[in-house]
N, C-alpha and C positions, 0 to 999 in steps of 0.2 A: 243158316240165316237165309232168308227168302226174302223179293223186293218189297214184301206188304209193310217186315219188319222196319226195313230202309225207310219206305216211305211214310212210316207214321212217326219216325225218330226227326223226319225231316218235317211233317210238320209240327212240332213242339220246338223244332228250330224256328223255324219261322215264327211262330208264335213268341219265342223269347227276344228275336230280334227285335218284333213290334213295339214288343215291351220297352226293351231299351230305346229304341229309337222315341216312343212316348217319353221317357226319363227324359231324353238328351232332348226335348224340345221344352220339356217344364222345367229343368233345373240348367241346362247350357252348360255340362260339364262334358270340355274334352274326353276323360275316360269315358263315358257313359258311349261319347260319339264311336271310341276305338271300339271299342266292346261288341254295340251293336254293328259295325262293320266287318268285324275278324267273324262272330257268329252267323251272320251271313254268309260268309266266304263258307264257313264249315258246312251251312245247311244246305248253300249249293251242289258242293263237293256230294254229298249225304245222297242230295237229289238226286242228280247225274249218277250215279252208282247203282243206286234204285232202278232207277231209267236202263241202266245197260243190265243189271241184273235182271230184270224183266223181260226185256228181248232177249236174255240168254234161254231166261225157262221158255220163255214161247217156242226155241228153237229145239227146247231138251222134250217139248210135247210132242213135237211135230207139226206145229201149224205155221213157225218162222215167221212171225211178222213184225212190222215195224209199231212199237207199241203207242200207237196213235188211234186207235182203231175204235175204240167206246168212250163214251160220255168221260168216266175217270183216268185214264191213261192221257185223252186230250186235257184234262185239268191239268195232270202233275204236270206235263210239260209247257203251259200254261204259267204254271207257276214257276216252272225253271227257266222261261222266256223271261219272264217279269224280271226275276233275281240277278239273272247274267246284265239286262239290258241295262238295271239301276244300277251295279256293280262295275260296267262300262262306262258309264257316264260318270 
């Protein structure tokens, strides 16, 4: 498993969370709230793993960087600022 896999599982998490979270604003039902909450949690988790698995291959090439370095690596974490920051509040 390699982090491209991680990070495309994470976004189709995200993607289901939206979803739910649209539910839980047109129909106002508590599960729908729990739902899209605990799935977030997951596709953070998903995220962050991506993220470390990423900076492992980089280390296993030999270039060792912090994977913040191009256009999509500053996304995914990007996206995993956004995720932690909403899931704090």
């Amino acid at each position: 498993m390699d982090s491209s896999y991680l990070l495309g599982i994470t976004t189709f998490a995200y993607l289901l969370a939206t979803a739910l979270y649209i539910g839980l604003f047109l129909f106002r039902s508590a599960k729908l709230g729990k739902a899209a909450t605990v799935t977030t949690w997951l596709a953070l988790l998903v995220n962050t793993a991506g993220i470390g698995l990423r900076w492992v291959e980089s280390h296993q090439m030999g270039i060792g960087y912090a994977p913040l370095s191009n256009m999509y690596e500053s996304l995914v974490f990007f996206a995993w600022a956004i995720a932690a920051f909403y899931l704090f509040l």
